[in-house]
N, C-alpha and C positions, 0 to 999 in steps of 0.2 A: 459678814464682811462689809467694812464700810467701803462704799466706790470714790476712787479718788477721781477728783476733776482737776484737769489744767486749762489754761488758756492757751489758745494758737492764735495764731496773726500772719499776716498772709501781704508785706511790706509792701513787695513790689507792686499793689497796686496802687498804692499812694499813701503815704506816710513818713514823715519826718521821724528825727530821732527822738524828740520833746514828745510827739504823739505815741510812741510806742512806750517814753517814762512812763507818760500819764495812764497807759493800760496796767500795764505792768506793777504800779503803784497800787492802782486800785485792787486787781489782783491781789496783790502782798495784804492790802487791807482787809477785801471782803475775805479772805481765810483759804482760795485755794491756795495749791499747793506748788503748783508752776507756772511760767511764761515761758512759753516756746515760742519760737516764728521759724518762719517760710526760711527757706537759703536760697533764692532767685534775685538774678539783676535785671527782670525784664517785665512788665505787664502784660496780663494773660489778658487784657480788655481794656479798653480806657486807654487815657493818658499816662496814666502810672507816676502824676505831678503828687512829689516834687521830685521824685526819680528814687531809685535805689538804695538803699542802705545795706552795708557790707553785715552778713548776719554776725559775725563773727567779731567784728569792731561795735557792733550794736550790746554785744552781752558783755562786751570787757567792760562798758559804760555802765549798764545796768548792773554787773556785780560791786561797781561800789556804791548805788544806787537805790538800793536795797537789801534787805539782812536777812528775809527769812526763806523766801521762794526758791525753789529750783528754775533752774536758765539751761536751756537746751534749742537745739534748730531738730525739726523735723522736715526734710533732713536735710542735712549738708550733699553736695554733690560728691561725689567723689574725681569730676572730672576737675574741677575748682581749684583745689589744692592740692600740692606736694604733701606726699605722707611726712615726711619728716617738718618740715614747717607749722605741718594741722598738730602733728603732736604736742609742740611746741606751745602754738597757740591756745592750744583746748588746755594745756598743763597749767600757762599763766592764767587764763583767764578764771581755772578753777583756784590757783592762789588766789588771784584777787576777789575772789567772790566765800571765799573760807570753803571751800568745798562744796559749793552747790552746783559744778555744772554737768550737765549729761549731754550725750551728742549722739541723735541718728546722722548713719551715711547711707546714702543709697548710690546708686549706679547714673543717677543724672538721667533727666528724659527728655529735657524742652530745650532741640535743636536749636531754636530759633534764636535764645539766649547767647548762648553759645558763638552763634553765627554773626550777632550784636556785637558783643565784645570779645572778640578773637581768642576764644577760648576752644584747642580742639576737642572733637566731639568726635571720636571713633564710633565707628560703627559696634565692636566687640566690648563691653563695659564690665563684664562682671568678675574677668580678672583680675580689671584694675581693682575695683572692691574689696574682693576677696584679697588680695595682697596689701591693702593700704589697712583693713581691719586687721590683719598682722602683723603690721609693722608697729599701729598703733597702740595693740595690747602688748607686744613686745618691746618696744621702749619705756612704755611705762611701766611694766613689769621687771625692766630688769634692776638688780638693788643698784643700790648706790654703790661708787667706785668698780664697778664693773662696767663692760662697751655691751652694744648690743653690734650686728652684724646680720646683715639678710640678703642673700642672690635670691632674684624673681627673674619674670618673664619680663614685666613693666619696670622693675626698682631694683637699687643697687645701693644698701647701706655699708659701711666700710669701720668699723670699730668707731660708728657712734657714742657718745660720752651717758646718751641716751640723757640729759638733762632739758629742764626742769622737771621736775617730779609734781603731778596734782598733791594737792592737800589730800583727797580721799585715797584709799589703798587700793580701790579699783574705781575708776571712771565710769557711769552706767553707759552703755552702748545699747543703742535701738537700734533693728532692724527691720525692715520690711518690707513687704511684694507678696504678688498672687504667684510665684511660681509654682509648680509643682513639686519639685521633690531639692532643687540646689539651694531656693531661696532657706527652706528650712533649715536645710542641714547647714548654711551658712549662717542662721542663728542658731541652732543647736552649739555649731563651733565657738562663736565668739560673745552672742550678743547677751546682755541680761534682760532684756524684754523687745517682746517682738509688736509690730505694730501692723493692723491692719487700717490701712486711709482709705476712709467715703468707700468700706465694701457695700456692697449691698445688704440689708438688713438680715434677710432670711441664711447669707451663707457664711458667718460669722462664728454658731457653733462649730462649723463645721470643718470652717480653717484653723480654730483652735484644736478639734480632733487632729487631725492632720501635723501640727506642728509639735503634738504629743508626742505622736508615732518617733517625728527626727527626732526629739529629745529623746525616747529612750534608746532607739538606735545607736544614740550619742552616748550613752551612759548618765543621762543626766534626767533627776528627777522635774517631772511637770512641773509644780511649784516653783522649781531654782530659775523660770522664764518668765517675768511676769506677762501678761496678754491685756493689750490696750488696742483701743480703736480711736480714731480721730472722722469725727463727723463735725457736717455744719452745724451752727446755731443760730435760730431765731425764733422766740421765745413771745409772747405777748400774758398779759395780764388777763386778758379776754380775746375775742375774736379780733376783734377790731386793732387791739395793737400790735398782734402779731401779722395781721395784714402789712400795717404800716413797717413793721421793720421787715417782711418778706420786701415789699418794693421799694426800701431802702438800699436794698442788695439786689434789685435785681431780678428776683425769683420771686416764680409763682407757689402760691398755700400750700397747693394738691404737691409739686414736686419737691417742695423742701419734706413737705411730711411725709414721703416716700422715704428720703435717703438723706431725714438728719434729724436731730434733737430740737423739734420745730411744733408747735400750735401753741396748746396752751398750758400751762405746768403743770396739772395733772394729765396732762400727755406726756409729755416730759418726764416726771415722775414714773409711772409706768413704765416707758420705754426705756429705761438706764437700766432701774430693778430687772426689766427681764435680760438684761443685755448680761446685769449680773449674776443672772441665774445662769445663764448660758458659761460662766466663767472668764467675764470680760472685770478684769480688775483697777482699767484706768479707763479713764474718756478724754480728750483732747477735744475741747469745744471750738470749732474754728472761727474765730467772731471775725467777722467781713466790717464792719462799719466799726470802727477806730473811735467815730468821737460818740458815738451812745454808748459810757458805761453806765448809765443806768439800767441795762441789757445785762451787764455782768449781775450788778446789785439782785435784778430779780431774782437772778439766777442763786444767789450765796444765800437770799434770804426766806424764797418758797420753795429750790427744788433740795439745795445741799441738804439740808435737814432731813429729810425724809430716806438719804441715801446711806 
């Protein structure tokens, strides 16, 4: 099984929309297979210059921008938007990009966002989740010339027209969290692949066991879920350059190569192979420094090969 690699990006800490072309570009060149970014309006540290980019207005730009990559946010909030408007906009944006876009949601975690731009932040989230991912597969699912109609606890559709329709027949949905037993079964329900973010190395298989179990509780074979994790990236050619991109970002040697795809490319190497022995069939590389894509190149041209 070959391992697929995406790119992540993580906007809000600073980055234009020209700087996220130019990853994304390179991406599509060096031959992965995705760009994904952050769904945040706020910096986790830093400035966050030159401020924000709307993830969602970021991909409608990038799918005419590019022809071969998949475009997705890991993940979208679900406090952020109205189900019915996200459907809407994940529908055009996959027109306009010929079908390549995919979308995780999650339940929204960083108050502080929130509290920034007057977006409410309930206390209880996982409702709202749980009803916005069925509204979502249910407007897109329903055919043409028929409405769709949904009573919840949170939302209230009323013989929507359920239009625009994605170019793909099913939109890929990521889901993800440590829960124990809801978060699964809420990918079991809805999602095609479930994602673990920056777990810790060692409990990886083990939440792939575990997300087996929902699945077959659910009626759905392991295989119909793909299992991806999203870790950081910082890569060097030898010691010494991966020094330099650790303190580019921030981080020290010892703790990226705890808890990410970090030293040297036969570290690197190693460390995906086992991830795929384990039955981890995507990686999500989170690259933090926006203008070294020389950092991607290494990446496409000593670790991809071997994977």
């Amino acid at each position: 099984m070959t391992l697929d690699l995406r790119i992540f990006t993580e906007p809000q800490q600073g980055a234009s929309y020209d700087d996220l072309l130019a990853v994304a570009r390179a991406t599509e060149e060096l031959g992965f297979s995705a760009f994904f970014r952050s769904d945040h309006y706020l910096s986790m540290g830093g400035d966050g210059l030159p401020g924000p980019t709307d993830a969602w207005t970021t991909l409608a730009g990038l799918a005419r921008e590019t022809s071969t990559i998949r475009l997705g946010t890991l993940v979208s909030s679900a406090t952020f938007r109205l189900p019915g408007p996200l459907a809407i906009q994940v529908a055009q944006v996959d027109q306009m990009s010929g079908g390549r876009v995919e979308i995780g949601l999650g339940t929204g975690w960083f108050e502080r966002e929130h509290q920034a731009y007057g977006i409410p932040f309930p206390a209880k989230r996982f409702g709202i989740l749980t009803e916005q991912l069925e509204i979502l597969t249910g407007l897109w699912g329903t055919p043409v010339g028929q409405t769709y109609s949904f009573a919840g606890e949170h939302y209230t559709l009323t013989d929507a027209p359920a239009l625009p329709k994605p170019v793909q027949a099913q939109v890929p949905v990521i889901v993800g969290g440590g829960g124990p037993r809801r978060t699964p079964a809420l990918a079991a329900r809805f999602a095609t692949e479930y994602n673990q973010a920056f777990p810790e190395l060692d409990t990886i298989g083990k939440r792939i066991a575990t997300i087996h179990e929902a699945l077959e509780t659910a009626g759905r074979a392991p295989e119909s879920l793909t299992q991806s994790v999203a870790l950081v990236l910082a890569l060097g050619k030898d010691e010494a350059q991966f020094a330099r991109r650790a303190a580019a970002i921030g981080r020290e040697p010892a703790e990226l190569r705890e808890h990410g795809v970090a030293g040297t490319v036969p570290e690197a190497v190693d460390l995906l192979g086992s991830l795929r022995d384990q039955g981890v069939e995507r990686v999500y590389l989170q690259v933090l420094d926006l203008q070294d894509l020389d950092h991607l190149d290494l990446v496409a041209r000593e670790v991809a090969p071997h994977l």
